[in-house]
ROSE-371794 format. One record per residue (C-alpha): residue in three letters; x, y, z. Coordinates in pm, whole numbers, padded with zeros to 5 digits, always signed. Layout:
ALAXYZ;...
END
This chain:
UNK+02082+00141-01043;UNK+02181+00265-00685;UNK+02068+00084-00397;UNK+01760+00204-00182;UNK+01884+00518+00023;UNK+01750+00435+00415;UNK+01437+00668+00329;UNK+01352+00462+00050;UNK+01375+00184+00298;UNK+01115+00346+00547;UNK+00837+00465+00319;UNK+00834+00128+00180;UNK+00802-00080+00529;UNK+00549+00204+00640;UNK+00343+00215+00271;UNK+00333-00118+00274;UNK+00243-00155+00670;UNK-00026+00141+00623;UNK-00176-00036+00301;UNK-00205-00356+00534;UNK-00379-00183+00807;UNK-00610+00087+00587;UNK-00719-00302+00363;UNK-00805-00447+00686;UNK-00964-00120+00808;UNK-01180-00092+00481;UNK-01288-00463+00536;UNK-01431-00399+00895;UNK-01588-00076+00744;UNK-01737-00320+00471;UNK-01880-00557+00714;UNK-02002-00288+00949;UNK-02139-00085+00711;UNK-02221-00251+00361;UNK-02094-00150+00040;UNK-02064+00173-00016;UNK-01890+00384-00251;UNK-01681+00501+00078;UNK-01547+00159+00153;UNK-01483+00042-00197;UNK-01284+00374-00251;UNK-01115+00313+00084;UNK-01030-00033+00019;UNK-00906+00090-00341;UNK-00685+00345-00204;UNK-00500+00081+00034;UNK-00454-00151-00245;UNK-00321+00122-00451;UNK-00073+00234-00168;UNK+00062-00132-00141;UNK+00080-00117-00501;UNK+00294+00175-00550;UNK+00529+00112-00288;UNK+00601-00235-00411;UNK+00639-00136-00775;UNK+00878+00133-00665;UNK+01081-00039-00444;UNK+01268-00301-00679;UNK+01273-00069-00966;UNK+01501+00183-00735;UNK+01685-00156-00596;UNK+01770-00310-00944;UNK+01524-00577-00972;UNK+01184-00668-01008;UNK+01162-00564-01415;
END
């Protein structure tokens, strides 16, 4: 496998910085406003960007089977 090209590198750090933030976002929003079906999906769709961008990452860098 090649390594990560510097792009790669960048949506990583920021999909993984931008999951971080939107998670901690979504938890205010839950404590502000309740559950809803608007924080749970926000607080979903974090996870899921932290998810994807740490399953792709090793799988382009060699690792991480």
């Amino acid at each position: 496998m090649k390594n990560p090209t510097r792009a790669e590198k960048w949506l990583f750090t920021w999909g993984i910085a931008g999951g971080l933030i939107g998670a901690l976002l979504s938890l205010l929003a839950l404590l502000v406003f309740g559950v809803t079906a608007w924080t749970l999906a926000a607080l979903l769709a974090s996870g899921g960007l932290i998810a994807v961008a740490a399953l792709a990452y090793p799988a382009k860098s060699g690792g991480g089977d």
